[in-house]
N, C-alpha and C positions, 0 to 999 in steps of 0.2 A: 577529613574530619567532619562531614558534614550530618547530622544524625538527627536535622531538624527541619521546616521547610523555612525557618528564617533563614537557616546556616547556606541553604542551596540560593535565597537573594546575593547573599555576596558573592559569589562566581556568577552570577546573570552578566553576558555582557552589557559594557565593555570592561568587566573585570576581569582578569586573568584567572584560568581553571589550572589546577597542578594537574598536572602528568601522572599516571597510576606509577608507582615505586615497586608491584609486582607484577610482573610477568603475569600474564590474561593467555591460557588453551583455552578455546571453545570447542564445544561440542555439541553443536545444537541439535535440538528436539525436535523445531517448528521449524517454517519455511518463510517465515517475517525478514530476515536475512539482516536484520540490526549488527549482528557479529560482522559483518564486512563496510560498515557505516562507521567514519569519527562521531556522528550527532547521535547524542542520548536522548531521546524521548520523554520527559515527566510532565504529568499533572499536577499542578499545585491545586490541593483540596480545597483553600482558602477559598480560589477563586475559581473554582472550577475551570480553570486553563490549563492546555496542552503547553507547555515550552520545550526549546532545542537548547542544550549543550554540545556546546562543538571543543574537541580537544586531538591534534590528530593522531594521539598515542593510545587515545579510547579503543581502537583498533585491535584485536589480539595480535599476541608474534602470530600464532598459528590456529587454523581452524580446523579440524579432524570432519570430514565428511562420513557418519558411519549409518548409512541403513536400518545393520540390524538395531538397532537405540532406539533408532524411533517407529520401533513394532509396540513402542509404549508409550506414546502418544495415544490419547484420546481422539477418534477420527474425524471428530465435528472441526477439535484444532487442527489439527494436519491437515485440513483439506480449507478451513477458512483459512490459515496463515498461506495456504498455497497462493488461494486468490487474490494475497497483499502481495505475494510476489508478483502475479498475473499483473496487479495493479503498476507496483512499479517499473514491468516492465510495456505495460499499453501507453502511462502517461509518460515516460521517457521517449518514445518512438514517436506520439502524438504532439509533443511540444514545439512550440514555435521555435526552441533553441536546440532542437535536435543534432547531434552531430554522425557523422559517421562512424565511431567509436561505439559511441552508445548505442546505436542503431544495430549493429551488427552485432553485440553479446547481447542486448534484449530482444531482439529478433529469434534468435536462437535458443535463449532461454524461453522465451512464451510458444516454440514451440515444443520441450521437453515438457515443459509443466501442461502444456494442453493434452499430450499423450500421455504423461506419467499418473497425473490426478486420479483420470477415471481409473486408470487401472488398478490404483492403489485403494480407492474404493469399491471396486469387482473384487478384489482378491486383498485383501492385506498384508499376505504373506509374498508379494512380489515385490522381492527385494531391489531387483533392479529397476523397479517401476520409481520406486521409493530414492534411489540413488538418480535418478533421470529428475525428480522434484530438486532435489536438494542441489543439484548441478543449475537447476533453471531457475531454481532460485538465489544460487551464487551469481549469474550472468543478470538477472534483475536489476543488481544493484550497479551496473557499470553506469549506464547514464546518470546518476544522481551524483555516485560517486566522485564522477568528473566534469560536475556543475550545472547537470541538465537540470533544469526546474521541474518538478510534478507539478499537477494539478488541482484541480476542482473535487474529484474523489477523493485525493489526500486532504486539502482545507477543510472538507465540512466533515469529514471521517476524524479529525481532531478533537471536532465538536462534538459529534454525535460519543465519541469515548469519554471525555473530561467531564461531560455532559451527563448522559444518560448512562456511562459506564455499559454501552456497546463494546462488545472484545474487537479488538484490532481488525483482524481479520473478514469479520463481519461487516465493519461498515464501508468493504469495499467491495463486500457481496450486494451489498445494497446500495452503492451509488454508484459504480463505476457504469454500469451500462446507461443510466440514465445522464450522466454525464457526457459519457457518447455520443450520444443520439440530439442533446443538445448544444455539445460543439462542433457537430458534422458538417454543419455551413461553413465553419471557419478554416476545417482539416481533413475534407472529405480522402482527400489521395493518400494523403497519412494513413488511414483509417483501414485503405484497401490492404495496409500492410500488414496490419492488426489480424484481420479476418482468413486473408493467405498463411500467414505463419500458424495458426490453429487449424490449419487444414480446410478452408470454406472461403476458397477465392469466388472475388464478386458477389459476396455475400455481404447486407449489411452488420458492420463487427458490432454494434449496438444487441443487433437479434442474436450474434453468435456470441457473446458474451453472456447476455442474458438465458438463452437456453444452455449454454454450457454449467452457468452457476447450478439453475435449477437440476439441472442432469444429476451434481453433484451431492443435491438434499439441502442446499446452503439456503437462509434465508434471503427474501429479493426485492422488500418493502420495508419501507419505514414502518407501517402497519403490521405488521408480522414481529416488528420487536417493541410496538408500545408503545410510539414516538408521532404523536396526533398533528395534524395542522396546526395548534393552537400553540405550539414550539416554535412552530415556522421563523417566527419574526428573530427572536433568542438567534437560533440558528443561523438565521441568515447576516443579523447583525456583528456576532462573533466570528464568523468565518471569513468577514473582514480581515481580522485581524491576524489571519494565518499568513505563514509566509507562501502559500502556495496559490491561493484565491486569486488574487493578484496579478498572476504571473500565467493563470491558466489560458490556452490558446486561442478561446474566443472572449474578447474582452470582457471583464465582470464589471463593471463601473461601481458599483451599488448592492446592497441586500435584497431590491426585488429582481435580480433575474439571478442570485443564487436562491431564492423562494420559488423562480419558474422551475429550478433544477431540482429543489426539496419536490413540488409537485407531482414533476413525471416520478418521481422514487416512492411517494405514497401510495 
């Protein structure tokens, strides 16, 4: 019954959410991979905040993986929701709570979405290129699913959408490599696994990330969608308040050294 953003206050935890009463098929279009996630995603306008609903029947019974569907996607979405997959699964393998679980189906998925991407943007009509995403972005979700934390590209990717109303997808074209590049101290051997599973062993995954976006036409600055130093501070002080800031693998204490990370992304 909720049809307002007061009515969504009372299910914030720790109030109890009801369980959906119909039966949920998905069939997705995009490669965000939320259809395999209990946590809903909303922004409250009010306050221009990202919030989590957790309920674990939010889940569908079943999800139909179908290609040919999503020959009707828009390619700017299919190929930025790919890179929210990429995302989910670089900061799941890169986290300090990495498991072996998770390690092994985002491993595997980042490297189907590393093969399958470009080739869905060489040709559109390669339909298995297209079922290779959609596989790797099902395998994406296994670390979060099973309590691995994301990171820094998720927290301030919160912001930068609630915010600036940046599309999903996008603003992990725009911060994930520079998030890289500034957790490397903390995760350097993690990182070698990142870069091997996209095919570029011994390669920094920061550079092969970053030229992998651009390969794909995806935007790779802050600058490029409008979003100036003079946000910086906003930014940095709200992404506090994520649940993934926090948790990210090289300690965030404070708003200026996610302002060092807004930096390198300008």
């Amino acid at each position: 019954d909720v049809r307002t953003p007061e009515a969504m206050d009372a299910v914030r935890a720790p109030n109890p959410v009801k369980p959906p009463t119909v039966a949920q098929i998905s069939i997705p279009t995009t490669l965000s991979a939320g259809e395999f996630s209990p946590i809903a995603g909303v922004t409250d306008e009010r306050t221009k905040v990202k919030e989590l609903f957790r309920h674990p029947d939010i889940v569908p019974r079943a999800v139909a993986l179908d290609p040919a569907v999503t020959r009707h996607t828009p390619q700017w979405l299919w190929l930025s929701t790919g890179i929210r997959a990429v995302d989910h699964c670089v900061e799941g393998i890169c986290s300090n709570e990495a498991t072996p679980y998770g390690d092994a189906s985002a491993l595997h998925g980042l490297s189907l979405l590393a093969r399958g991407l470009p080739k869905v943007k060489a040709d559109p009509n390669d339909f298995e290129a297209r079922l290779d995403c959609q596989l790797g972005s099902w395998l994406s979700m296994a670390p979060l699913v099973a309590g691995v934390p994301m990171g820094a590209s998720h927290g301030i990717g919160y912001v930068l959408g609630a915010v600036f109303d940046i599309p999903h997808g996008h603003t992990s074209c725009i911060m994930l490599p520079s998030v890289m590049r500034w957790n490397r101290s903390a995760n350097a051997p993690r990182q070698t696994l990142v870069a091997a599973a996209m095919g570029q062993p011994g390669k920094d995954a920061g550079d092969v990330l970053d030229a992998f976006i651009r390969g794909l036409g995806m935007p790779r600055s802050l600058g490029e969608v409008k979003v100036g130093a003079e946000h910086f501070d906003r930014i940095a002080r709200q992404a506090m308040g994520t649940p993934w800031v926090p948790r990210n693998p090289r300690s965030i204490p404070g708003p200026e050294q996610v302002k060092e990370i807004l930096e390198l992304a300008a």
